[in-house]
C-alpha positions in Angstrom: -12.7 -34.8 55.0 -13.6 -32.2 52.5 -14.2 -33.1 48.4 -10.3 -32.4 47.8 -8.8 -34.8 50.4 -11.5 -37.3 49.4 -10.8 -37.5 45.8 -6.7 -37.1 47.2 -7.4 -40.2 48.6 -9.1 -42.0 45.9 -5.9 -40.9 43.5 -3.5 -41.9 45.5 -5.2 -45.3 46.0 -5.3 -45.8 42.4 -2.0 -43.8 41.3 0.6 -44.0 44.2 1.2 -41.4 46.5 4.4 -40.1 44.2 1.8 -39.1 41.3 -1.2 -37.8 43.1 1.6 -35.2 44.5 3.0 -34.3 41.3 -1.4 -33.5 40.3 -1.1 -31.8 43.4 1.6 -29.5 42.8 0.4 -28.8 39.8 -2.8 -27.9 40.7 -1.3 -25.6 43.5 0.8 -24.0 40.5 -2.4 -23.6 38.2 -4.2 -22.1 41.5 -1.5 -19.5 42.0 -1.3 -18.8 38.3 -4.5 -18.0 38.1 -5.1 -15.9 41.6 -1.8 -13.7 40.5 -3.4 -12.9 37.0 -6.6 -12.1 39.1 -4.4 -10.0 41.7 -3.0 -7.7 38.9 -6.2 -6.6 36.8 -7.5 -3.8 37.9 -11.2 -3.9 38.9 -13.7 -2.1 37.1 -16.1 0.0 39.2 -19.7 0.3 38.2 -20.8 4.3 37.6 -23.0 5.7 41.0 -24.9 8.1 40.3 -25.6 10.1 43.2 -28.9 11.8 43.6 -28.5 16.0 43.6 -28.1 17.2 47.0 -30.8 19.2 48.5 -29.8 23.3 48.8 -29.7 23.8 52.6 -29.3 27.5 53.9 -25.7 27.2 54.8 -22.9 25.7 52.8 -21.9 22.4 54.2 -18.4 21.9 56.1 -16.3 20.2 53.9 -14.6 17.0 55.7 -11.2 16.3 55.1 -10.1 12.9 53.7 -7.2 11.2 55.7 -4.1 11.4 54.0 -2.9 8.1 52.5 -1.3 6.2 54.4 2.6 5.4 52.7 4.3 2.0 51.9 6.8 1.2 54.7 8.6 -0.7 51.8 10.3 0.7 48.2 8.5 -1.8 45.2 11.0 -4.3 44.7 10.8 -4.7 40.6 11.8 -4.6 37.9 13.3 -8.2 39.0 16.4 -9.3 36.9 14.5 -11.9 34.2 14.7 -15.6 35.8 12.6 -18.9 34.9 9.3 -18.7 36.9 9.1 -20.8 40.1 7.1 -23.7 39.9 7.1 -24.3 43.9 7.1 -22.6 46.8 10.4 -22.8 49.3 7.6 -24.0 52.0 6.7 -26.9 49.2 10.4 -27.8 48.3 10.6 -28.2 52.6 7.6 -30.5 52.4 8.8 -32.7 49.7 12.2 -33.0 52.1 10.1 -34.6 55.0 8.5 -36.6 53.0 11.7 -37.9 51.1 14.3 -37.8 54.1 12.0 -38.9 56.8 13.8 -37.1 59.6 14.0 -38.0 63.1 14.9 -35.1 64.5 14.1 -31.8 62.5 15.7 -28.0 64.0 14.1 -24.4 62.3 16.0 -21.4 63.2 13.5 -18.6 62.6 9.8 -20.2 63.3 7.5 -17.0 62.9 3.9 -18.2 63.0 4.7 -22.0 62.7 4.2 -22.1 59.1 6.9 -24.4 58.2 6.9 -26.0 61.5 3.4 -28.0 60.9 5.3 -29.9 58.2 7.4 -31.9 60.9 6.5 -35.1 62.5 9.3 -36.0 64.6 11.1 -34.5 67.4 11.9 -30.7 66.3 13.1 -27.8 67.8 12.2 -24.0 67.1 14.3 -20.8 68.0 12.9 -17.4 67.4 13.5 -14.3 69.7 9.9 -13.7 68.4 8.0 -16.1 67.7 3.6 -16.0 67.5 2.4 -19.7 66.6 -0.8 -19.1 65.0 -0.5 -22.5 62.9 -1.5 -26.0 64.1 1.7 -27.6 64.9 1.4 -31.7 65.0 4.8 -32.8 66.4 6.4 -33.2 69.6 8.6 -30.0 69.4 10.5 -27.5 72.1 9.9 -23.4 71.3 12.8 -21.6 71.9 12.2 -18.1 72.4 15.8 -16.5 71.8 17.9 -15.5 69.5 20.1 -18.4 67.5 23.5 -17.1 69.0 21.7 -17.4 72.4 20.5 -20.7 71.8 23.3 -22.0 70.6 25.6 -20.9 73.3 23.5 -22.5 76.0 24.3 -25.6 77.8 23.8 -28.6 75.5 21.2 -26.9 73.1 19.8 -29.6 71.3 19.1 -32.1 74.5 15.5 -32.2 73.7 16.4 -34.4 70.6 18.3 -37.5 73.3 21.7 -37.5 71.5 20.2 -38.5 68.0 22.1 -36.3 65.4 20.4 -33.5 63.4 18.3 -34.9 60.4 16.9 -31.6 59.0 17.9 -28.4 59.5 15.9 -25.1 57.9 17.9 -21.7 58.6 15.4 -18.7 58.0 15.8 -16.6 60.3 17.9 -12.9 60.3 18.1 -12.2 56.6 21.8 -11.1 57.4 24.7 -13.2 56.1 27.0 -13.2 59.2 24.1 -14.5 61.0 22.9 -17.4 58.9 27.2 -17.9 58.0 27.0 -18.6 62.3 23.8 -20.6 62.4 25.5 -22.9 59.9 28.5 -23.8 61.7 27.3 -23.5 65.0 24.6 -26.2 63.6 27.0 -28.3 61.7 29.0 -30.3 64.6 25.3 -31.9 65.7 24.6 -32.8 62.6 24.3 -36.4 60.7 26.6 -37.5 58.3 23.4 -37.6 56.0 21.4 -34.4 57.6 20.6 -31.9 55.7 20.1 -28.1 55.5 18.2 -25.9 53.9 18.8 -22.1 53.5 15.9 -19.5 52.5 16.3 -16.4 50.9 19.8 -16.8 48.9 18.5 -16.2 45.4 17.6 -12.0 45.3 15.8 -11.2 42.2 17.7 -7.7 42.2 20.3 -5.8 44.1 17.1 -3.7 46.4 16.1 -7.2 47.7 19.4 -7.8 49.3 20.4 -5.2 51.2 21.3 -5.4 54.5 19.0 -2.7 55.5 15.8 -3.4 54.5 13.9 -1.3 51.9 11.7 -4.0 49.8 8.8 -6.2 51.1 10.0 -9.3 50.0 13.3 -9.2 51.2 16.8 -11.9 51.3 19.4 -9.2 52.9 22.7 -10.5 52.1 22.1 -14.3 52.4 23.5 -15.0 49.4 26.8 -14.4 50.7 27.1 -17.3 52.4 26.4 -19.7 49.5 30.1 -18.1 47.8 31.4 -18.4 51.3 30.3 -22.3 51.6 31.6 -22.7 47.6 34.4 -20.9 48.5 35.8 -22.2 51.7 34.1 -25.8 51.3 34.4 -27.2 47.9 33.9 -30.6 50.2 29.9 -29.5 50.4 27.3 -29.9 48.0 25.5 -26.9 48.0 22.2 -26.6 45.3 20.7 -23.6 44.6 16.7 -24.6 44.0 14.5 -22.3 41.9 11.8 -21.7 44.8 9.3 -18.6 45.1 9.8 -16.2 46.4 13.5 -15.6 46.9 15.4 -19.2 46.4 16.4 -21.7 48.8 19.8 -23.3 49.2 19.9 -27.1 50.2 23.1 -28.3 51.1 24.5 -32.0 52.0 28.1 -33.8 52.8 28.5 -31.8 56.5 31.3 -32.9 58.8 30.8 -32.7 62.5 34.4 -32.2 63.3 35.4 -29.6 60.4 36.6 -26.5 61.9 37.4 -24.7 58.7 34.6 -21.7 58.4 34.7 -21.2 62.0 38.8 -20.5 61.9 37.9 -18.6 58.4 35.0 -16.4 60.2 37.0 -13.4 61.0 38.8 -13.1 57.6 35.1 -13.4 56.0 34.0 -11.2 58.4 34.7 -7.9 56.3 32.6 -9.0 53.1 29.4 -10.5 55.3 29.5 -7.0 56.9 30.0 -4.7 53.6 27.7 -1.7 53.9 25.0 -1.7 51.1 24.7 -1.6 48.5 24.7 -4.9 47.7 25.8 -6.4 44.3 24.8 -10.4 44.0 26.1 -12.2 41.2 24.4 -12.2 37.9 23.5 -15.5 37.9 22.2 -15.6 41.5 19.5 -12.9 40.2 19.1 -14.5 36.8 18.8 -18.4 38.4 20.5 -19.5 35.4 22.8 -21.9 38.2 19.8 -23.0 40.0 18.1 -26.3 39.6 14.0 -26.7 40.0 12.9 -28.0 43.0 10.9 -31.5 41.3 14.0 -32.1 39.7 15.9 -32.4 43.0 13.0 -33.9 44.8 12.4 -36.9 41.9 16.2 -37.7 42.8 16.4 -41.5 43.7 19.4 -40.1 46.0 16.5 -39.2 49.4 15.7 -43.3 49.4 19.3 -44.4 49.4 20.4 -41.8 51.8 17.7 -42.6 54.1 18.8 -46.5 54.0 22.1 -45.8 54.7 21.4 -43.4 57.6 18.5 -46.3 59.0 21.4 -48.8 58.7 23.8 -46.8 60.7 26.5 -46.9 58.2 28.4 -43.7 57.1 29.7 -45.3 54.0 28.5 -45.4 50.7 27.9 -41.9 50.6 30.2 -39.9 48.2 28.3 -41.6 45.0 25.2 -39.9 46.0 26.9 -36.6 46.6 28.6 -37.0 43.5 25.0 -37.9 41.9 23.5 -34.5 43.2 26.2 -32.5 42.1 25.4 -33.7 38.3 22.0 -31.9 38.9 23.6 -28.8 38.4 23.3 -27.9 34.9 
């Protein structure tokens, strides 16, 4: 165990687990602070001189320098103003194991694994593309397909025995029909107290979400299916949550037998599939209707949710929704 996980230790023997994470976090935030002031200075370059060159009877060749090579991507700034994230979406989706304690955990859109080594129960990955190059420390089935694929497959999620979905983190085509489909194809295998997240729904300007990409860090139209959720399911509690780089959505209160977004798909299916460019909402950009992440994570609501879901009750739940809603400012 290196210094930092031995004094870790020693904190949270002394403090409680709850407060050596919130030093932790804000030690990460200080961290990357500090290496993104570093990353923008320019560096100075001490003067060379170079000793005169010897005459030689012939003139030297002269070699040509390669031509630069050119960004793929178009700089995404200037970024509508917004409060500064104080967590990362991959931190928000650590403090929702911890807090939820999930028993069976699905990622649509795994990559290299990096969200997946937060899981430690049964999980599920599905990526057409996938290249794990992170430790992963959890008994979990790769998919290698796209989510329609997966999901129109004979009884998709038999690697998790018949217990409901706990956790759910859609990330994968940054395209709003898509992640609109991953939501209710996902929805009928959830719990009554699962929850999903949702990356990439807060664009910082009308570049980052277009459905063609132009801009390195990129949400494409995502955000369309938080006003389609609002819109068509005033039943769900949907929080936007103020996470670098490009917001996360975290949304509770699913019904298994609710039918309603996949009867409304076709009449949506005009405005997920408007050309760009794209025009989000002000205050998607701006953030001023998102919450920060430690406020949602500090909710009492995780420990009563997870006692309700352990006891195998379905009742008692419409206080906490209502007490998640009120987190909104």
């Amino acid at each position: 165990m290196g210094i930092r996980g031995t004094v870790g230790s020693m904190l949270e023997s002394a403090i409680g687990r709850e407060r050596t994470d919130r030093i932790r976090q804000a030690e990460r935030r200080a961290r990357n602070a500090l290496a993104k002031r570093l990353a923008m200075e320019e560096p100075t370059k001490p003067v060379v001189r170079k000793p005169a060159a010897k005459p030689s009877a012939a003139p030297a060749a002269r070699k040509s320098r390669p031509a630069a090579k050119p960004s793929r991507w178009q700089p995404s700034d200037p970024f509508v103003p917004h409060p500064e994230p104080m967590m990362t979406r991959h931190e928000l989706l650590e403090g929702l194991h911890k807090k939820t304690r999930p028993r069976t955990y699905l990622e649509i859109g795994i990559r290299t694994g990096r969200s997946m080594v937060l899981s430690r129960c049964r999980s599920i990955g599905v990526d057409p593309l996938f290249k794990i190059d992170n430790p992963i420390h959890c008994d979990v089935q790769l998919i290698k397909a796209t989510s329609d694929d997966f999901f129109a497959g004979d009884e998709p999620l038999a690697h998790f025995d018949g217990v409901p979905v706990d956790l759910v983190f859609i990330d994968g085509m940054h395209l709003s029909d898509f992640a609109l489909r991953d939501f209710i194809n996902i929805e009928p295998f959830m719990a009554d107290t699962g929850v999903v997240v949702i990356d990439d729904v807060l664009p910082r300007n009308g570049l980052e979400s277009a459905r063609d990409r132009k801009t390195e860090p990129w949400t494409g139209d995502v955000y369309k299916v938080v006003e389609i959720l609002r819109r068509r399911r005033p039943d769900l509690v949907v929080l936007l949550v103020n996470t670098a780089p490009t917001g996360t959505a975290v949304i509770v209160g699913v019904h298994q037998a609710s039918t309603i977004l996949k009867d409304a798909y076709p009449e949506e299916e005009p405005y997920l599939l408007r050309p760009d460019p794209q025009t989000p909402p002000q205050e998607y950009m701006d953030r001023s209707i998102s919450i920060e992440p430690d406020v949602l994570l500090e909710s009492p609501v995780w420990e009563q949710l997870v006692a309700i879901r352990d006891s195998g009750a379905s009742a008692g739940l419409s206080p906490l929704w209502a007490e998640l809603r009120s987190l909104v400012r």
